[in-house]
C-alpha positions as CSV (number, residue, x, y, z in Angstrom):
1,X,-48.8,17.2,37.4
2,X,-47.8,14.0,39.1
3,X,-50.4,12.8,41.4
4,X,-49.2,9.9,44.1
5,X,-50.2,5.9,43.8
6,X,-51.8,6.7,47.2
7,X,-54.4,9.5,46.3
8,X,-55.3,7.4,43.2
9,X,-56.2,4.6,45.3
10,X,-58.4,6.7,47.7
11,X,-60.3,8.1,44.9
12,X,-60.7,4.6,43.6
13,X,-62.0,3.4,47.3
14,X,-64.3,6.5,47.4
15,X,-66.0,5.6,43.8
16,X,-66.1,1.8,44.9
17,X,-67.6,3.1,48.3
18,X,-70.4,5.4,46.5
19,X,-71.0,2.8,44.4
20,X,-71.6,-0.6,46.8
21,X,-74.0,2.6,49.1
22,X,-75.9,3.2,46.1
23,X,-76.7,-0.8,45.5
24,X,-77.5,-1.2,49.0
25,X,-80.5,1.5,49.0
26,X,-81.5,-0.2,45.7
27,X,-81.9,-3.1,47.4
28,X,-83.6,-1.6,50.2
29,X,-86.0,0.2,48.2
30,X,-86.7,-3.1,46.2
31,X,-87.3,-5.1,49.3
32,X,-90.2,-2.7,51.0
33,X,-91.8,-2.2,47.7
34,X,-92.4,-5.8,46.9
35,X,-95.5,-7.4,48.0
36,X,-95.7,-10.0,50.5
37,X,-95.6,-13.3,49.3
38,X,-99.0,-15.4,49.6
39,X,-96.8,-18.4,51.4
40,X,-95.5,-16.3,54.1
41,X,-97.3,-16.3,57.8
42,X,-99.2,-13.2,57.9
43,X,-103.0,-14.5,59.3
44,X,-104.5,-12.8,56.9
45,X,-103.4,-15.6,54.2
46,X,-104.1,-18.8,56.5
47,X,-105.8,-20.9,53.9
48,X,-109.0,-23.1,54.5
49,X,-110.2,-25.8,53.1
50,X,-113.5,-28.0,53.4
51,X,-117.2,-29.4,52.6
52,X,-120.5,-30.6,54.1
53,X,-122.4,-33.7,53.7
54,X,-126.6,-34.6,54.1
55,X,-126.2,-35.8,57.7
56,X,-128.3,-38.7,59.3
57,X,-131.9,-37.4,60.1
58,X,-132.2,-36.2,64.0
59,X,-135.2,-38.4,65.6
60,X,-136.3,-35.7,67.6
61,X,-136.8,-33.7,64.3
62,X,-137.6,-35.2,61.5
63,X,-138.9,-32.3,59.8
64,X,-135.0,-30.8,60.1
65,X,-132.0,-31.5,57.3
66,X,-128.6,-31.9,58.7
67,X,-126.2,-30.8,57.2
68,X,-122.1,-31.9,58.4
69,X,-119.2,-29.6,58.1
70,X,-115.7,-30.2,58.4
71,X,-113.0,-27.9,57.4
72,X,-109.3,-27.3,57.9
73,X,-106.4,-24.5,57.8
74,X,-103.0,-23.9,57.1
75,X,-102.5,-21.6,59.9
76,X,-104.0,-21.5,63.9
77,X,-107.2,-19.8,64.2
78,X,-109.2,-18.6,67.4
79,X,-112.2,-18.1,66.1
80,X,-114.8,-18.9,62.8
81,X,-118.2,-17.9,61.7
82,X,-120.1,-20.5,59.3
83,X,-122.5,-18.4,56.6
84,X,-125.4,-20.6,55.4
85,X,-127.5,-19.0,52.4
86,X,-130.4,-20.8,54.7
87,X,-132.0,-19.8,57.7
88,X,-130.5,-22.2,60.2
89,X,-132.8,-23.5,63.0
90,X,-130.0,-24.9,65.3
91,X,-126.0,-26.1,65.5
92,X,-123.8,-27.6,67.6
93,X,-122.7,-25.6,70.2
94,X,-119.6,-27.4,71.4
95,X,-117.3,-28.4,68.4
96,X,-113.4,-30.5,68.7
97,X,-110.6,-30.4,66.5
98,X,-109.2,-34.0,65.5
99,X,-105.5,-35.1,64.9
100,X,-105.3,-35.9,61.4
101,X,-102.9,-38.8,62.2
102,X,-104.7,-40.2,65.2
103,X,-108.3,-39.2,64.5
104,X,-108.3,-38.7,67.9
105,X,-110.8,-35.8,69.6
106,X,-107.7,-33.2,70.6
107,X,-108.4,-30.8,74.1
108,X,-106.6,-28.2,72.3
109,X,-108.9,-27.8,69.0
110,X,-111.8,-26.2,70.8
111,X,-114.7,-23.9,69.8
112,X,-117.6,-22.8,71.7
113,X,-120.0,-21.8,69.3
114,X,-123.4,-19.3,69.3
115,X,-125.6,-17.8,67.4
116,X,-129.6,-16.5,66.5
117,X,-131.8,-20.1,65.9
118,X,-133.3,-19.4,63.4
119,X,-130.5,-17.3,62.3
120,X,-127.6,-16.9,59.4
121,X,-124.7,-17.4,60.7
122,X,-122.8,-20.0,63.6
123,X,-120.1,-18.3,65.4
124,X,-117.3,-19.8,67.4
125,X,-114.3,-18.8,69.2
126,X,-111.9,-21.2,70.9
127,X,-108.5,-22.5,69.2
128,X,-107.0,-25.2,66.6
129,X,-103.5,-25.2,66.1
130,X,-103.7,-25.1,62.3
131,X,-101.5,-27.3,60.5
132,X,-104.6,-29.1,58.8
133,X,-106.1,-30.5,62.2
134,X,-109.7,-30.9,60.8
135,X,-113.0,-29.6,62.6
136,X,-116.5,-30.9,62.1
137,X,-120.1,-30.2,63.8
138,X,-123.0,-29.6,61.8
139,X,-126.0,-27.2,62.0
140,X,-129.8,-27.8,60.5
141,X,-131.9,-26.4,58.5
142,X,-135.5,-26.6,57.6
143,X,-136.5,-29.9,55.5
144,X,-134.4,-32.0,53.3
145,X,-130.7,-31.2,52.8
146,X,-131.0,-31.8,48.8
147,X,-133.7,-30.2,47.9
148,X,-133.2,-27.6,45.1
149,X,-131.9,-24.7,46.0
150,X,-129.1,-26.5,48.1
151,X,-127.3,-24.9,50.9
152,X,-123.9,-24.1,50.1
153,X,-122.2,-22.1,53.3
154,X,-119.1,-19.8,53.2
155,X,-116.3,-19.9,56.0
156,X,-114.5,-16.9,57.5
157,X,-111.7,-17.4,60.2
158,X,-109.8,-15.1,62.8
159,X,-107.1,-15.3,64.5
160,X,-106.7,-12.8,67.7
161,X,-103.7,-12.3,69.2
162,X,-102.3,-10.0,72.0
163,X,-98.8,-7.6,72.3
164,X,-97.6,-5.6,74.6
165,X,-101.1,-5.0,76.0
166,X,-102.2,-4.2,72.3
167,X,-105.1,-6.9,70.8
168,X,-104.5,-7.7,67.5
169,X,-107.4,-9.4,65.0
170,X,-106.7,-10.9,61.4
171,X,-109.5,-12.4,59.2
172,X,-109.2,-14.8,56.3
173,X,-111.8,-15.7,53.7
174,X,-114.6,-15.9,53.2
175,X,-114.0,-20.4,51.7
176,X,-116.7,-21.6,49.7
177,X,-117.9,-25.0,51.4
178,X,-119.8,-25.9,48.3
179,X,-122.8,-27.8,48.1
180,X,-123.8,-30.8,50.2
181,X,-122.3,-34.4,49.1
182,X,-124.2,-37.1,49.8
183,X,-127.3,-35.9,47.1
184,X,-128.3,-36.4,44.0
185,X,-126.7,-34.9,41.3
186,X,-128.6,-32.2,39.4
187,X,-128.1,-29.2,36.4
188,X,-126.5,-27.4,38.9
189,X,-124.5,-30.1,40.7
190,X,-120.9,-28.1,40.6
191,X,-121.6,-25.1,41.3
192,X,-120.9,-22.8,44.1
193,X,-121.2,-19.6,45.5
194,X,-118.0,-18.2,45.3
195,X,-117.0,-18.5,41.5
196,X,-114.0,-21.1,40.8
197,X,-111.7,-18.8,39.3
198,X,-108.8,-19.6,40.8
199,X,-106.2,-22.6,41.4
200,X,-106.4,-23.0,45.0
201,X,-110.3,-24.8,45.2
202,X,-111.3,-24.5,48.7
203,X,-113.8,-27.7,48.5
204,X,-111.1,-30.1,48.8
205,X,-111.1,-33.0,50.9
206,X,-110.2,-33.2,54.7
207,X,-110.7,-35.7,57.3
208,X,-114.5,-36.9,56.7
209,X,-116.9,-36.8,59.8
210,X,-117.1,-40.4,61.9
């Protein structure tokens, strides 16, 4: 039987079709199931970096350690809690961003920070735009800053925002701040609470307090 040039080539436009479909839901299928990469701007992956330092003794209390933080973040945040493993007895309660260009104190990287003195934790809400604008305050804690065991805090970050009426909350960390610079070394100079078992190290340097 003699079949026409013209039903041949609709049978042949029909396979291609089914075929270039079935690709195309491959592809689909391929694209929800892979995870998000870590570079990509979901909150939940803004990245912090930071330390703290033996601050200059307070006059008014002598009997008190300082101790300095200053961290930054890939990403904005509105909010961050600092997590001493000692009791502290008092912090800053208003704390500025800085441009890392300028140094200068920026309006816009603001925190307003509270918290139980004595207590174990400093919260602050406020703003920084990310983009590795450093912030720095300090708390204190009860006698001197290097005396064995050291404080080493931890950092966690949020970052609230708000749709269509809907409030929406994403929290990153907790960042190991590591141990206090500025001290002696000792046997367990290096070490931190958060074990260092992975390539991104989140004691790095930032802007240092003035």
């Amino acid at each position: 039987m003699h079949v026409p040039a013209v039903t041949r080539l609709r049978s042949r436009l029909g396979i291609a079709l089914a075929v270039l479909i079935a690709a195309i839901a491959a592809a689909v299928m391929l694209n929800h199931s892979a995870p998000q990469s870590i570079a990509d701007s979901n909150p939940n992956n803004t990245l912090c970096k930071g330390h703290i330092n033996k601050g200059k003794p307070d006059p008014d209390d002598p009997d008190s350690g300082v101790v300095e933080y200053t961290f930054a973040c890939s990403q904005p945040i509105t909010g961050y809690s600092i997590l001493p493993d000692k009791s502290s007895t008092s912090f800053e309660t208003e704390v500025f961003g800085t441009d890392p260009a300028t140094k200068e104190v920026l309006a816009t990287d603001a925190f307003s920070c509270n918290g139980d003195q004595p207590g174990w934790g400093v919260n602050c809400t406020g703003a920084n735009v990310g983009n590795w604008h450093p912030i720095t305050s300090s708390f204190t804690i009860d006698g001197d800053v290097c005396a064995e065991p050291r404080v080493d805090p931890l950092l966690v970050v949020t970052y609230a925002s708000v749709s269509s009426g809907k409030a929406t909350q994403y929290i990153a960390g907790p960042f190991d701040l590591g141990r206090p610079r500025g001290c002696k070394a000792t046997k367990h100079s290096g070490k931190t609470r958060i074990p260092k078992d992975t390539d991104e190290s989140t004691t790095g340097d930032v802007a240092p307090i003035q």
